[in-house]
PDB file of N, CA, C and O in Angstrom:
ATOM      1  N   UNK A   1     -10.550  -7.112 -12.965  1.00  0.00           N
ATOM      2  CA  UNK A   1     -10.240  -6.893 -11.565  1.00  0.00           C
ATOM      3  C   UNK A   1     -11.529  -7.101 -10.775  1.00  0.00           C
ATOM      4  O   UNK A   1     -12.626  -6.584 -10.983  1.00  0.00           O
ATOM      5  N   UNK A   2     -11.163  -7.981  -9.810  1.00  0.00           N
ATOM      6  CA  UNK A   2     -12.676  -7.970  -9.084  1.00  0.00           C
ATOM      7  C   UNK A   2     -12.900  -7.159  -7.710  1.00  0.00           C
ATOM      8  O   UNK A   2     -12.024  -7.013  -6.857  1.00  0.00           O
ATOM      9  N   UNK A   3     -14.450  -6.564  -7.616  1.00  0.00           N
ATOM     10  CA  UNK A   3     -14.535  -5.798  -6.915  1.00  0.00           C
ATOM     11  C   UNK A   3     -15.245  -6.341  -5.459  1.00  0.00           C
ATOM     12  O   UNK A   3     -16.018  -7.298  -5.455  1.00  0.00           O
ATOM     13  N   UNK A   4     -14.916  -5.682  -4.374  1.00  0.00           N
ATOM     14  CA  UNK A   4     -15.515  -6.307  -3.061  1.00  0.00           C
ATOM     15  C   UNK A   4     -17.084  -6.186  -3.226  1.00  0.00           C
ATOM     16  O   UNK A   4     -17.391  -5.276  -3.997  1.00  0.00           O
ATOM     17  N   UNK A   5     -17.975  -6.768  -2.777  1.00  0.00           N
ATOM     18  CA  UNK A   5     -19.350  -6.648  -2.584  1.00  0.00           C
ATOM     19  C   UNK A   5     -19.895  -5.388  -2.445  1.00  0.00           C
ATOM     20  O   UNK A   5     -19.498  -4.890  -1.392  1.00  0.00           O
ATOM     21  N   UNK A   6     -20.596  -4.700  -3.027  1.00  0.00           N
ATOM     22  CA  UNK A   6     -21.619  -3.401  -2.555  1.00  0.00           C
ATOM     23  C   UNK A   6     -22.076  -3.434  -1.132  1.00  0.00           C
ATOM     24  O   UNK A   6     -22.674  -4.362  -0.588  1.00  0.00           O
ATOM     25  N   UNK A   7     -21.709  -2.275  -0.594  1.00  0.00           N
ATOM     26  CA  UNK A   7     -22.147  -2.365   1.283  1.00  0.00           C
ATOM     27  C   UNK A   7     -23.110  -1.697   1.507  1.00  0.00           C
ATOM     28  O   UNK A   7     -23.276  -0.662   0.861  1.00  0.00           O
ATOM     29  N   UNK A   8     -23.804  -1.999   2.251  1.00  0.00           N
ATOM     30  CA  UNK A   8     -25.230  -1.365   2.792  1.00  0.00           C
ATOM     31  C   UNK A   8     -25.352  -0.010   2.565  1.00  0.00           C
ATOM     32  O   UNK A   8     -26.211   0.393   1.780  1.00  0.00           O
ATOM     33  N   UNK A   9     -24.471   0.899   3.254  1.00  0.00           N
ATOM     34  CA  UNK A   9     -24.123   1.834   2.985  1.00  0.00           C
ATOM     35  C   UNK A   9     -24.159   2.890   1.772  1.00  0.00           C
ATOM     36  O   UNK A   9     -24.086   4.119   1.771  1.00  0.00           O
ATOM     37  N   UNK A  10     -24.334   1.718   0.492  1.00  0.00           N
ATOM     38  CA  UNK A  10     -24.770   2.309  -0.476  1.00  0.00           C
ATOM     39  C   UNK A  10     -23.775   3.380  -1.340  1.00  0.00           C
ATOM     40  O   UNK A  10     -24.090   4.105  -2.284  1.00  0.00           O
ATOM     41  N   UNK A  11     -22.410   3.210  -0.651  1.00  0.00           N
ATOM     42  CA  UNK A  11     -20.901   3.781  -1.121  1.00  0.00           C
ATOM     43  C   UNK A  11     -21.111   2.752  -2.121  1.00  0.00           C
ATOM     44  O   UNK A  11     -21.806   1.747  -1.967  1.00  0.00           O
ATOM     45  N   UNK A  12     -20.090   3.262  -3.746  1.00  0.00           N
ATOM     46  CA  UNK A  12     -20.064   2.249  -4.968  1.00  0.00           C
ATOM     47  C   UNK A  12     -18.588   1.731  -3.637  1.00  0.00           C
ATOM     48  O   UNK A  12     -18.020   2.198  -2.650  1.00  0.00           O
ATOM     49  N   UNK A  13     -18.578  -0.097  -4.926  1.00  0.00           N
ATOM     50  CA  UNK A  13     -17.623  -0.943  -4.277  1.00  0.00           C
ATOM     51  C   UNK A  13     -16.062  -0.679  -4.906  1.00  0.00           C
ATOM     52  O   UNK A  13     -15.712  -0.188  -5.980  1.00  0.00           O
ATOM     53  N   UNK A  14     -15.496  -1.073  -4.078  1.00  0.00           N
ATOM     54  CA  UNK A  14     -13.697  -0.242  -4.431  1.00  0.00           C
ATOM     55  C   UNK A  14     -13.119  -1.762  -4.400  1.00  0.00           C
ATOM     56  O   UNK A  14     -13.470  -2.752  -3.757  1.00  0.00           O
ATOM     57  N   UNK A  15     -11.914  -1.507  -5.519  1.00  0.00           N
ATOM     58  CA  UNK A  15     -11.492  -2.893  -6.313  1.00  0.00           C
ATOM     59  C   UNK A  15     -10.970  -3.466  -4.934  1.00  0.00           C
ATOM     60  O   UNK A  15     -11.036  -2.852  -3.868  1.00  0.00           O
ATOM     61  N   UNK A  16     -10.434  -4.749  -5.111  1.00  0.00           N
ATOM     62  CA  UNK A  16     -10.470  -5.521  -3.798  1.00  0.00           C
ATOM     63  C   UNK A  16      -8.404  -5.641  -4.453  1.00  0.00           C
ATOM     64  O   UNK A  16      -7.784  -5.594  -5.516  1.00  0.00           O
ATOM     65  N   UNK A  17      -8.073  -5.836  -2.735  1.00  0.00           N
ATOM     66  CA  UNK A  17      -6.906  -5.825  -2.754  1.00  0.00           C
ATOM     67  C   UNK A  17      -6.117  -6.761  -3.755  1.00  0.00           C
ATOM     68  O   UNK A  17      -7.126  -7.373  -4.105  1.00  0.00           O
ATOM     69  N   UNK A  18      -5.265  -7.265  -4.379  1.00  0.00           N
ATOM     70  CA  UNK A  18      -4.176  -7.677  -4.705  1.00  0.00           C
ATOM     71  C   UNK A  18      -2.789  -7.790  -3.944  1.00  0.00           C
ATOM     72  O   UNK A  18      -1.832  -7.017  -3.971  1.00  0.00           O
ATOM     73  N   UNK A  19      -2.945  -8.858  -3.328  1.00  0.00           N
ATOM     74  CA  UNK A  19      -1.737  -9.501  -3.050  1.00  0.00           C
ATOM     75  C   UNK A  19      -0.396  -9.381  -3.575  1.00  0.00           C
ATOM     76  O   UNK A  19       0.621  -8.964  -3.020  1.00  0.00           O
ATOM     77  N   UNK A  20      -0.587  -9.849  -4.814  1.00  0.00           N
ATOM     78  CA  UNK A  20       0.550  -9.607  -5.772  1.00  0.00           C
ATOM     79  C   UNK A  20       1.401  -8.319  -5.273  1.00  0.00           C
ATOM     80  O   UNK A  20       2.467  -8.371  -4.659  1.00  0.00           O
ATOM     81  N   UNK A  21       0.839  -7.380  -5.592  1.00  0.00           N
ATOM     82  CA  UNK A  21       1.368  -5.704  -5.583  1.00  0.00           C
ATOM     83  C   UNK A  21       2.415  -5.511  -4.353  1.00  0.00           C
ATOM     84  O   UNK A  21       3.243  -4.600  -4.351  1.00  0.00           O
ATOM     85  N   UNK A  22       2.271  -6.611  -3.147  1.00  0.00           N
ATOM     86  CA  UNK A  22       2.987  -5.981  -2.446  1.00  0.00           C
ATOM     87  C   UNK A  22       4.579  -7.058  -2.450  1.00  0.00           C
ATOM     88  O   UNK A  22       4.493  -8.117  -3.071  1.00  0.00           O
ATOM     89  N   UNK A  23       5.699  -6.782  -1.876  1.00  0.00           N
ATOM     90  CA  UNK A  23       7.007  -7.184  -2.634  1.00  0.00           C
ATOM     91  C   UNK A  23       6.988  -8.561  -1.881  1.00  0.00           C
ATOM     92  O   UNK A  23       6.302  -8.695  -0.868  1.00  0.00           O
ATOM     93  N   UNK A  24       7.741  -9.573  -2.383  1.00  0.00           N
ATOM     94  CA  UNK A  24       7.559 -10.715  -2.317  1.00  0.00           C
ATOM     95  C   UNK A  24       8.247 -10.864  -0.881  1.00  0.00           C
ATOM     96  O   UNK A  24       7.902 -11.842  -0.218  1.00  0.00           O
ATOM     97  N   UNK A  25       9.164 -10.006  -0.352  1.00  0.00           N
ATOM     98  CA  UNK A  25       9.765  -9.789   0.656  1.00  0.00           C
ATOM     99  C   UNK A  25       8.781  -9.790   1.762  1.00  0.00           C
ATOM    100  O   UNK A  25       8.869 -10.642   2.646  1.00  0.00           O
ATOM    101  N   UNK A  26       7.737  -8.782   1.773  1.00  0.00           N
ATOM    102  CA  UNK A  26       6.906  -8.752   2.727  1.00  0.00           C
ATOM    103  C   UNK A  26       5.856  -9.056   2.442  1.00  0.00           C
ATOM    104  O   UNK A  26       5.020  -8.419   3.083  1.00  0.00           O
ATOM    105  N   UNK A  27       5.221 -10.141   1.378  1.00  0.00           N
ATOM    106  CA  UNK A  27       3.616 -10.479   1.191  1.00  0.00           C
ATOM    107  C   UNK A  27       3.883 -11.553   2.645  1.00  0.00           C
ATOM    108  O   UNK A  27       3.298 -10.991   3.571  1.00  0.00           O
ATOM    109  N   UNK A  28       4.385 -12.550   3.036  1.00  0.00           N
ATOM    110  CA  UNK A  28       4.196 -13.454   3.960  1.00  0.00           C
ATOM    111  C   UNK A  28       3.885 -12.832   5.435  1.00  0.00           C
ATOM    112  O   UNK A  28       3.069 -13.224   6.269  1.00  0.00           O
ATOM    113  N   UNK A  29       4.772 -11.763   5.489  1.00  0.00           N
ATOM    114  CA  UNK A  29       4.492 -10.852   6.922  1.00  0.00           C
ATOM    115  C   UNK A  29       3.515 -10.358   6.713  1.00  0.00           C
ATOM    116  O   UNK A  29       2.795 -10.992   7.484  1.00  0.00           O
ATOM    117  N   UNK A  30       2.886  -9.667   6.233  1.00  0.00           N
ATOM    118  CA  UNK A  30       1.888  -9.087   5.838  1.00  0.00           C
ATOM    119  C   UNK A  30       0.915  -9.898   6.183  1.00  0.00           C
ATOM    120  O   UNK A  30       0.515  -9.804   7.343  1.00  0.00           O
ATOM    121  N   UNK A  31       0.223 -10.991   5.199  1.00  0.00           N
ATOM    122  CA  UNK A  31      -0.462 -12.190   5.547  1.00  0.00           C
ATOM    123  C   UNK A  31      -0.484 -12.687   6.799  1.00  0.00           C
ATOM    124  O   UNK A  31      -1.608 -13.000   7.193  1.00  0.00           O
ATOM    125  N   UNK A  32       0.490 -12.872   7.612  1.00  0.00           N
ATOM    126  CA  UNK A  32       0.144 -13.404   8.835  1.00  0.00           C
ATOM    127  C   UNK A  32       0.033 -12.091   9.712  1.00  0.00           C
ATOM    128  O   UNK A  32      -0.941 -12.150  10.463  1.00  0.00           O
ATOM    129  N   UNK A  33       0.553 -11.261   9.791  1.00  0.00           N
ATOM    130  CA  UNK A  33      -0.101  -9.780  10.441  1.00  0.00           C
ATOM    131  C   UNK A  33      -1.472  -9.967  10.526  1.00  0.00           C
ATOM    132  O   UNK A  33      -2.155 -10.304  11.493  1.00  0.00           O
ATOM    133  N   UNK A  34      -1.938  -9.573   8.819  1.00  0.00           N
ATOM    134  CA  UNK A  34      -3.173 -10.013   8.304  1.00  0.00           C
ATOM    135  C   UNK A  34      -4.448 -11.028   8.772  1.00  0.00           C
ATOM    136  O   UNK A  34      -5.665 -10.943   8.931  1.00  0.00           O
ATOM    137  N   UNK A  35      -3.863 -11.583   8.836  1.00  0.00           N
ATOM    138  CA  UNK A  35      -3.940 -12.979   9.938  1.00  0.00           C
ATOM    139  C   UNK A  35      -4.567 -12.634  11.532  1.00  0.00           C
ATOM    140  O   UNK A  35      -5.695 -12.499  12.006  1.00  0.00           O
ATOM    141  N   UNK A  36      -3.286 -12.583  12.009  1.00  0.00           N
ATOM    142  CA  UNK A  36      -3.566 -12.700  13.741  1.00  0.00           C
ATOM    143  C   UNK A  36      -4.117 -11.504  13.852  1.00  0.00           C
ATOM    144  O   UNK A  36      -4.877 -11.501  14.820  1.00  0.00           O
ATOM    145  N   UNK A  37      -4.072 -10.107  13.103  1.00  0.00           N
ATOM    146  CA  UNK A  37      -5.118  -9.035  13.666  1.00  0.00           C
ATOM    147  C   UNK A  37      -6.373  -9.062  13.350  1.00  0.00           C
ATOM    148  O   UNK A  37      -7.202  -8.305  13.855  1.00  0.00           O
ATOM    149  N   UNK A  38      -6.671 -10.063  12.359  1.00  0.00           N
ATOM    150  CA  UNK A  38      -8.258 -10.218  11.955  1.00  0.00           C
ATOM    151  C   UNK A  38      -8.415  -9.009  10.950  1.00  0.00           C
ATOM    152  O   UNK A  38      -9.565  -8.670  10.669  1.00  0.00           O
ATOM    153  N   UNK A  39      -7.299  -8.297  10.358  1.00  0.00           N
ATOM    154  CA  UNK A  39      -7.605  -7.321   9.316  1.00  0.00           C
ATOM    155  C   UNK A  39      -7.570  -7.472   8.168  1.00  0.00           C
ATOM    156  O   UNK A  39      -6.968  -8.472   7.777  1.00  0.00           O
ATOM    157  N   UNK A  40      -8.170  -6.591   7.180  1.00  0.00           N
ATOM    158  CA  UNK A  40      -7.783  -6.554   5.921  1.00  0.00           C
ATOM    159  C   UNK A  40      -5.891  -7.146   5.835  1.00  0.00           C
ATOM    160  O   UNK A  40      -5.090  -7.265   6.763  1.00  0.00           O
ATOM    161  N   UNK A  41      -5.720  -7.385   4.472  1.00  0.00           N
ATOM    162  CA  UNK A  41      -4.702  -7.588   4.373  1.00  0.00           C
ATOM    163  C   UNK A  41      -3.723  -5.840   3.952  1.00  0.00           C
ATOM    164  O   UNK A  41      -2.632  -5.444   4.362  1.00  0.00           O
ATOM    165  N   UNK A  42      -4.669  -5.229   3.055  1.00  0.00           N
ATOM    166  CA  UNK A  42      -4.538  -3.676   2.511  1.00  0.00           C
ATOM    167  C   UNK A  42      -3.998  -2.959   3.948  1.00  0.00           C
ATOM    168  O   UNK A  42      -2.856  -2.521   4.087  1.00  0.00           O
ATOM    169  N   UNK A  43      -5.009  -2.931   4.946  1.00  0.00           N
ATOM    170  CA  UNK A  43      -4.433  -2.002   6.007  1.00  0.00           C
ATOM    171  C   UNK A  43      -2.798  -2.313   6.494  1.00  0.00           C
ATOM    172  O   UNK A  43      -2.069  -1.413   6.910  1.00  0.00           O
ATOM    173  N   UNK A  44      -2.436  -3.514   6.385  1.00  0.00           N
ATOM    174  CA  UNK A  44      -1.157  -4.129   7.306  1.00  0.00           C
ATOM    175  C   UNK A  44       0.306  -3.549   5.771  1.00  0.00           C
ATOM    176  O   UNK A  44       1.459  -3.117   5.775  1.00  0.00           O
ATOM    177  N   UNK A  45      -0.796  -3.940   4.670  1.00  0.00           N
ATOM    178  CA  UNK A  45       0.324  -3.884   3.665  1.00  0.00           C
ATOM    179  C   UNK A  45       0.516  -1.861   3.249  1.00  0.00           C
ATOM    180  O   UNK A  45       1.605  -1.414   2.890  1.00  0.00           O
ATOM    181  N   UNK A  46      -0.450  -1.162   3.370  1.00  0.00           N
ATOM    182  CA  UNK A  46      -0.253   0.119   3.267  1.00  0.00           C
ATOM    183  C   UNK A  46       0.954   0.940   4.590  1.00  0.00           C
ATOM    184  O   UNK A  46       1.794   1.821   4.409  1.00  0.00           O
ATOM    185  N   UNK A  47       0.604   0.267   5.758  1.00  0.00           N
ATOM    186  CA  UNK A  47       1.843   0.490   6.598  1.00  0.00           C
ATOM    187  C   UNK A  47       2.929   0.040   6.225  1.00  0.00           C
ATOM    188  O   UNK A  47       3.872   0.831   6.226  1.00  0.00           O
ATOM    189  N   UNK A  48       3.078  -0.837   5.949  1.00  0.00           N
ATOM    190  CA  UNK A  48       4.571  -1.794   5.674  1.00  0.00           C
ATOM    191  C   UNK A  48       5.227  -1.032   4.335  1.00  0.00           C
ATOM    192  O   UNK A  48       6.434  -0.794   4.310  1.00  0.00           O
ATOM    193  N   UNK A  49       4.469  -0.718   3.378  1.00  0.00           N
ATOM    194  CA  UNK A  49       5.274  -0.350   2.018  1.00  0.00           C
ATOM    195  C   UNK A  49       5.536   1.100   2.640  1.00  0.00           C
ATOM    196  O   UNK A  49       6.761   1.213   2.582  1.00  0.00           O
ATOM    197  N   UNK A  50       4.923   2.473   3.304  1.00  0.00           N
ATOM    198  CA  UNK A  50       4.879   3.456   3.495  1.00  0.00           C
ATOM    199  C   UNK A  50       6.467   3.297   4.716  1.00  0.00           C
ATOM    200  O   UNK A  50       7.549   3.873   4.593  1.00  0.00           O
ATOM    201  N   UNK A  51       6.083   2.437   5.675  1.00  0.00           N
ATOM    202  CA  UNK A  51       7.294   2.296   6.516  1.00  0.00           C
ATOM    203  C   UNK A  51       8.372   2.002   5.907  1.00  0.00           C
ATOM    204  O   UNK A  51       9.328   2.435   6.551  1.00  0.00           O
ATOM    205  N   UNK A  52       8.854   1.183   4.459  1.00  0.00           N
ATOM    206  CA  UNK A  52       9.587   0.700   4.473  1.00  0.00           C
ATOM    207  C   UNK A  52      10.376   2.096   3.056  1.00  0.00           C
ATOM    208  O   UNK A  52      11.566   2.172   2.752  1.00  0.00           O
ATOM    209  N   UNK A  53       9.782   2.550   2.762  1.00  0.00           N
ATOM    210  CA  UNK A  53       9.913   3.914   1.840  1.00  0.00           C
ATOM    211  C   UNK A  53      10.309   4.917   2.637  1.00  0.00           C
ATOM    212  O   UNK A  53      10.652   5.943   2.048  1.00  0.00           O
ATOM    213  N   UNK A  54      10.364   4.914   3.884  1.00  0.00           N
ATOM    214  CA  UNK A  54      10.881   5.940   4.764  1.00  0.00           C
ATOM    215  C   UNK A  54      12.091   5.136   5.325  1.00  0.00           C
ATOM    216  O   UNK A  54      12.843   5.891   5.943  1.00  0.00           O
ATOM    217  N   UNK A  55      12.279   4.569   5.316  1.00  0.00           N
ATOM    218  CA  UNK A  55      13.605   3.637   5.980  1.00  0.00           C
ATOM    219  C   UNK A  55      14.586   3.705   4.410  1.00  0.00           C
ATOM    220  O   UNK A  55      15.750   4.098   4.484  1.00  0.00           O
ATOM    221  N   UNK A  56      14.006   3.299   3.072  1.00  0.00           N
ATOM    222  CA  UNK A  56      14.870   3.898   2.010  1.00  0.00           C
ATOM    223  C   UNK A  56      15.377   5.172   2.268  1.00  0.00           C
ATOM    224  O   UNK A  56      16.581   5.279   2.502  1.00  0.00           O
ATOM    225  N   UNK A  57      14.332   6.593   2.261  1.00  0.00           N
ATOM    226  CA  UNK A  57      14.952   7.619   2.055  1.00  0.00           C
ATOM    227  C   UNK A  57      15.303   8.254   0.893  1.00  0.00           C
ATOM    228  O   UNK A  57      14.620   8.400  -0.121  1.00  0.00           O
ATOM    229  N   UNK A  58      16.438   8.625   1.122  1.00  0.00           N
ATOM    230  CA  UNK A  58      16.686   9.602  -0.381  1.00  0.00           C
ATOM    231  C   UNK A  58      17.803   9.008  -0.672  1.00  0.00           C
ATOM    232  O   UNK A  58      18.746   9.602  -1.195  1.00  0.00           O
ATOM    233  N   UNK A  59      17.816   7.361  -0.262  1.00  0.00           N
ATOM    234  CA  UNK A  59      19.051   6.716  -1.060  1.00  0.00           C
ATOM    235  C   UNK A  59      18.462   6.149  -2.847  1.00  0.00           C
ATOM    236  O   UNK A  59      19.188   5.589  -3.668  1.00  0.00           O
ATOM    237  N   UNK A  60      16.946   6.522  -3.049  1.00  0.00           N
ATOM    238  CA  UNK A  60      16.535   5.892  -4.608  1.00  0.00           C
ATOM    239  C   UNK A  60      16.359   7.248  -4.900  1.00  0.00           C
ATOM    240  O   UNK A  60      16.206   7.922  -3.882  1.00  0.00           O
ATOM    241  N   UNK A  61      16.321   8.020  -6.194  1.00  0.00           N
ATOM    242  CA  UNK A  61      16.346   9.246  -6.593  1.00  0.00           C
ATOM    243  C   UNK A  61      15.597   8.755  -8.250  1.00  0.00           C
ATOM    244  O   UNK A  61      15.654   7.634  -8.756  1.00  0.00           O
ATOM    245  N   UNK A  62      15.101   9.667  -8.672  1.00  0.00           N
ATOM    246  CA  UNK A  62      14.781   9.413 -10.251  1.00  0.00           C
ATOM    247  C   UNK A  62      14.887  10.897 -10.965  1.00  0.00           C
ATOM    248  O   UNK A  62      14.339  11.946 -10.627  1.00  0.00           O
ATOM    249  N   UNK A  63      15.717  10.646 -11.993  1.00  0.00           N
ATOM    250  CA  UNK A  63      16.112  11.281 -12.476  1.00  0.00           C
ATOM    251  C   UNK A  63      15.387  11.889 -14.119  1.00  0.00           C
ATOM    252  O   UNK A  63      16.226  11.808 -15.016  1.00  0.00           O
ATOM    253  N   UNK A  64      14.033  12.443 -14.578  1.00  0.00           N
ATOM    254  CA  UNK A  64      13.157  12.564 -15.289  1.00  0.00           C
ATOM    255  C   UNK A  64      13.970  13.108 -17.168  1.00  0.00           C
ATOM    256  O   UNK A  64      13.572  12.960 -18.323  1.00  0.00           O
ATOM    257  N   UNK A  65      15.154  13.713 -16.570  1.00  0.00           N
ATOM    258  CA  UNK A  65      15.629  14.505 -18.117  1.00  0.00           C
ATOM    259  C   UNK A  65      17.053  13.445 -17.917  1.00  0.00           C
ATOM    260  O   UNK A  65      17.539  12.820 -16.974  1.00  0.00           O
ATOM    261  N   UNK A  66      17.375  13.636 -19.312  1.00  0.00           N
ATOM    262  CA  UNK A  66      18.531  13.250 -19.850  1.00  0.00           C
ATOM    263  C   UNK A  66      19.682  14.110 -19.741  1.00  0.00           C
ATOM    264  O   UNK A  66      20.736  13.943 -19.127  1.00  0.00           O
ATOM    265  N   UNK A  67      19.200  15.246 -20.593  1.00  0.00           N
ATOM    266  CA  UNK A  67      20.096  16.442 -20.522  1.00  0.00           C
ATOM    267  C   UNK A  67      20.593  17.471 -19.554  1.00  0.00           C
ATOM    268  O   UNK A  67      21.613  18.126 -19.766  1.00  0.00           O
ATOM    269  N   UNK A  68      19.856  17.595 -18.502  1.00  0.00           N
ATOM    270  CA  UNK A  68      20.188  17.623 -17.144  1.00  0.00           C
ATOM    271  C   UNK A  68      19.941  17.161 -15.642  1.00  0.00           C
ATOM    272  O   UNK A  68      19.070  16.311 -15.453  1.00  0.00           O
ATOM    273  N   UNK A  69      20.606  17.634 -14.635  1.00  0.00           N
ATOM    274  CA  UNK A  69      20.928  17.166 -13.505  1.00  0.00           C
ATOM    275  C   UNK A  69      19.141  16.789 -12.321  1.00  0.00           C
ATOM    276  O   UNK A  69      18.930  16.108 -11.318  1.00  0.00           O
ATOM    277  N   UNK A  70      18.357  17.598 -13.124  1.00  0.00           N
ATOM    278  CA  UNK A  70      17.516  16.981 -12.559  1.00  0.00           C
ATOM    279  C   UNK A  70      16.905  15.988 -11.473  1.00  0.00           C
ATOM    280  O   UNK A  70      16.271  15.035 -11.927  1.00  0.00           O
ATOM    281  N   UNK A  71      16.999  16.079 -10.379  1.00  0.00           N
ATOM    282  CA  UNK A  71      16.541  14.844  -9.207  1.00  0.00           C
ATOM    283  C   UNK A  71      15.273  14.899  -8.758  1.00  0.00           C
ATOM    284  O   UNK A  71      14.838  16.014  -8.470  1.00  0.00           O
ATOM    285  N   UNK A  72      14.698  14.122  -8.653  1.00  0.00           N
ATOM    286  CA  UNK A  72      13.293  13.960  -7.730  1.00  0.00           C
ATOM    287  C   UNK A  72      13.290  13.350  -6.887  1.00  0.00           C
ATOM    288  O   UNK A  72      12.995  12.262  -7.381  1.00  0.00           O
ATOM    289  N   UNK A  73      13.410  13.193  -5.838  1.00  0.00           N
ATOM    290  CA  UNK A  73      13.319  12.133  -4.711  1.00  0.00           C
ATOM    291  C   UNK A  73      11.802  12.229  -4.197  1.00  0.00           C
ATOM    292  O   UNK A  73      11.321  13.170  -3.565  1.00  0.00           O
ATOM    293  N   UNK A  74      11.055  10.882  -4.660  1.00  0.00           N
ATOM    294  CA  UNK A  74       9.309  10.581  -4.250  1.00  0.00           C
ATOM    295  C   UNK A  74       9.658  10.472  -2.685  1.00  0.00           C
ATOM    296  O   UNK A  74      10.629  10.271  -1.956  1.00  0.00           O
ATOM    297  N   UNK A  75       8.335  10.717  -2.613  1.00  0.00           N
ATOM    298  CA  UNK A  75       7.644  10.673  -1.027  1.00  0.00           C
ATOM    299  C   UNK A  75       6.712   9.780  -1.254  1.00  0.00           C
ATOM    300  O   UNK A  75       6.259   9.957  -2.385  1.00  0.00           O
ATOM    301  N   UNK A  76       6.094   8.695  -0.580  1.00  0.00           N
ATOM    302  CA  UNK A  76       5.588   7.867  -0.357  1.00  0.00           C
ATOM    303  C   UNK A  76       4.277   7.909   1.181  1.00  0.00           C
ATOM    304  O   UNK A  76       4.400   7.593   2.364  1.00  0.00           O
ATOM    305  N   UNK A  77       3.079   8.476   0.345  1.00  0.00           N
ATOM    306  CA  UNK A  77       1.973   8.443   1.566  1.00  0.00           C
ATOM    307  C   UNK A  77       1.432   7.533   1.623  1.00  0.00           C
ATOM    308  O   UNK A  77       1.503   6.895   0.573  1.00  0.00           O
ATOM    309  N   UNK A  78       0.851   7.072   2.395  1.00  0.00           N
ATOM    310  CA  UNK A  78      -0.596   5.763   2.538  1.00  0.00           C
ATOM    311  C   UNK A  78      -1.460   6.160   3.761  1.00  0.00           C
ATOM    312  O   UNK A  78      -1.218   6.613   4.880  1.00  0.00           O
ATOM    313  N   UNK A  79      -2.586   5.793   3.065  1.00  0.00           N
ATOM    314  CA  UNK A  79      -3.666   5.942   4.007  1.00  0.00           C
ATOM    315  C   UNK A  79      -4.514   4.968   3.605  1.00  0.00           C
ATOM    316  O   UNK A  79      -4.730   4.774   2.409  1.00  0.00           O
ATOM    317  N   UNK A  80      -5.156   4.157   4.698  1.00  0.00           N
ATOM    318  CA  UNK A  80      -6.340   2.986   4.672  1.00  0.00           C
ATOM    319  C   UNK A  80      -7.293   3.850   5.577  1.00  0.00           C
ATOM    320  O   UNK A  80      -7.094   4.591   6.541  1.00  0.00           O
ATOM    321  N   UNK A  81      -8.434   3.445   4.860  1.00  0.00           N
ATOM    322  CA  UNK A  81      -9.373   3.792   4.829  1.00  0.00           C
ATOM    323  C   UNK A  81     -11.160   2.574   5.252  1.00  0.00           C
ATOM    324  O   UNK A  81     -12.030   2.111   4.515  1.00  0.00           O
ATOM    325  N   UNK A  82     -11.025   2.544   6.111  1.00  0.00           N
ATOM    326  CA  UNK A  82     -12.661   1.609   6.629  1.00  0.00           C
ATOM    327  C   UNK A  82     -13.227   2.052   8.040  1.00  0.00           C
ATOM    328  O   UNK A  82     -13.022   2.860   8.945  1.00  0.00           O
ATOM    329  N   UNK A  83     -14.111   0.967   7.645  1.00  0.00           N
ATOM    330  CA  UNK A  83     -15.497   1.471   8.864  1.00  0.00           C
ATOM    331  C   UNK A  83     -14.942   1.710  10.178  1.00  0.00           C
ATOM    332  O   UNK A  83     -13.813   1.255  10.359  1.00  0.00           O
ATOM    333  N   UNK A  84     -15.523   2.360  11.184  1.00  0.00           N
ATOM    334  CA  UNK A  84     -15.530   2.160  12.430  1.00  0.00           C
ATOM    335  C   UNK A  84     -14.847   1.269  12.996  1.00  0.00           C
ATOM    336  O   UNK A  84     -15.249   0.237  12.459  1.00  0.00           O
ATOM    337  N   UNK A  85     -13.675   0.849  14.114  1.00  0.00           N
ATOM    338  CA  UNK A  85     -13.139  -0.283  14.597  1.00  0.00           C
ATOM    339  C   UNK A  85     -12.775  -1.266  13.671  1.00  0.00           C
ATOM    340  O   UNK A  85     -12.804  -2.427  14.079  1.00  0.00           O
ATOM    341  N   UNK A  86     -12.349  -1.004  12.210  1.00  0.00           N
ATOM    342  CA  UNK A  86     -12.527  -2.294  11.342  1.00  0.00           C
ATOM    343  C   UNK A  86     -10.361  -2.018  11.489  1.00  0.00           C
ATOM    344  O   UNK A  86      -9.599  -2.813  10.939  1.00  0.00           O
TER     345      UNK A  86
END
C-alpha cells in the first residue's frame, strides 16, 4: 500500500486513498466532485458512503448468531480529516 509523502509537520504519513474501495456506483461522482472542488478524492468519498448509509437505514440488518434472533443494525460514521482550508 502506498503511503502519501511525509509533511513538514513531521505527523508519520497515512496510507493514501484507494479508489477502488469506494462502490463503482459512485467512484465517477466522486472523481469529478473530486475534481471541480480541487479536493482530495477521500473527503468527497467519506461524505458520499456516510450519506448514502443513512439513506439505507435499517433496511440492511446483520444478523451475528445462528441460533437466535439476534439483529444488529451498523451505524456508519465518517470523518475526514486535513489541514486548514484544505
Amino acid at each position: 500500500m502506498a503511503c502519501a509523502a511525509a509533511n513538514p509537520s513531521g505527523l508519520p504519513p497515512v496510507p493514501a486513498f484507494e479508489g477502488g474501495l469506494v462502490p463503482p456506483a459512485l467512484a465517477p461522482w466522486v472523481a469529478d466532485i473530486a475534481e471541480r472542488a480541487q479536493c482530495p478524492p477521500d473527503f468527497v468519498a467519506v461524505g458520499a458512503l456516510v450519506a448514502a448509509a443513512a439513506v439505507i437505514g435499517r433496511q440492511v440488518a446483520i444478523r451475528p448468531s445462528r441460533a437466535d434472533d439476534w439483529t444488529v443494525i451498523p451505524n456508519l460514521w465518517g470523518l475526514a480529516v486535513g489541514r486548514p482550508a484544505s
